[in-house]
C-alpha positions in Angstrom: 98.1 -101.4 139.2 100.7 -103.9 138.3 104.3 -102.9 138.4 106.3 -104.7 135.4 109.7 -103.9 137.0 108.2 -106.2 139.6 106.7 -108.9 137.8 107.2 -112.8 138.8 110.1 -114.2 137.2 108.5 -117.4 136.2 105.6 -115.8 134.0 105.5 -116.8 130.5 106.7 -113.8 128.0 104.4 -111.9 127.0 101.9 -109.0 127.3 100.0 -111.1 130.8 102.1 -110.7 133.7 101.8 -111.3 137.9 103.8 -109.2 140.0 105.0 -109.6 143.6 102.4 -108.1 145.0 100.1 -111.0 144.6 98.6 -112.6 147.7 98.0 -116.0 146.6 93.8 -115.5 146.6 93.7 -117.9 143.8 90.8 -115.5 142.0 92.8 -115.7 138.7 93.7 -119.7 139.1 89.8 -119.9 139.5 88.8 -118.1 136.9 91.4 -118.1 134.0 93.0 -121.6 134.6 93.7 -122.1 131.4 96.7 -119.0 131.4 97.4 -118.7 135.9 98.5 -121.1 137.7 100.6 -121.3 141.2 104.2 -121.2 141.4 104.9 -123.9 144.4 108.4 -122.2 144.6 107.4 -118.3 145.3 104.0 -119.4 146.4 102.3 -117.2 143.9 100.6 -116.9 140.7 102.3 -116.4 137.7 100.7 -116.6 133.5 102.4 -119.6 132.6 100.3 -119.6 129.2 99.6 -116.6 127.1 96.0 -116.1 126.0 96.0 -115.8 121.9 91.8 -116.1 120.8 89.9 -113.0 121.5 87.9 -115.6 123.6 91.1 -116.7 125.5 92.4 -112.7 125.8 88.5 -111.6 127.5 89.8 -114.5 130.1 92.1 -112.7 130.9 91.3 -109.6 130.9 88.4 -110.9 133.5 91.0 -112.4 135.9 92.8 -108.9 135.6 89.8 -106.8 136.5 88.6 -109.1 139.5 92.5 -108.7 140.9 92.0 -107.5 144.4 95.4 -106.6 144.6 95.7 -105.1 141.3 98.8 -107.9 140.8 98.1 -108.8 137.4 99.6 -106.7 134.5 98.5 -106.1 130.6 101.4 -104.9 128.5 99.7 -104.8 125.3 96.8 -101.9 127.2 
């Protein structure tokens, strides 16, 4: 489970979050572009959009359950 006391300093604010304990697999990037993206500088992901459409929040929700590190944190659950 992702730790928020640990989450990537270069997420968006909100209730979507990566931590450090992301291993760069790019499962997320591939299948919630539109909200992760890589962070050149820490070399990992990071939400640099939060989802807002129940559409857009299922996204997300998919990239969070397909995390095979468990990296990616919900706020809002």
């Amino acid at each position: 489970m992702a730790d928020k006391e640990n989450r990537n300093e270069t997420n968006m604010p909100g209730r979507y979050y990566v931590d450090d304990s992301c291993i760069d697999c790019d499962m997320c990037r591939e299948s919630a572009s539109d909200f992760f993206r890589r962070d050149d500088d820490i070399g990992y992901s990071i939400v640099y959009r939060q989802p807002e459409t129940a559409d857009e929040l299922l996204m997300a929700e998919a990239a969070l359950e397909g995390c095979p590190t468990q990296s990616i944190g919900n706020d809002g659950a």
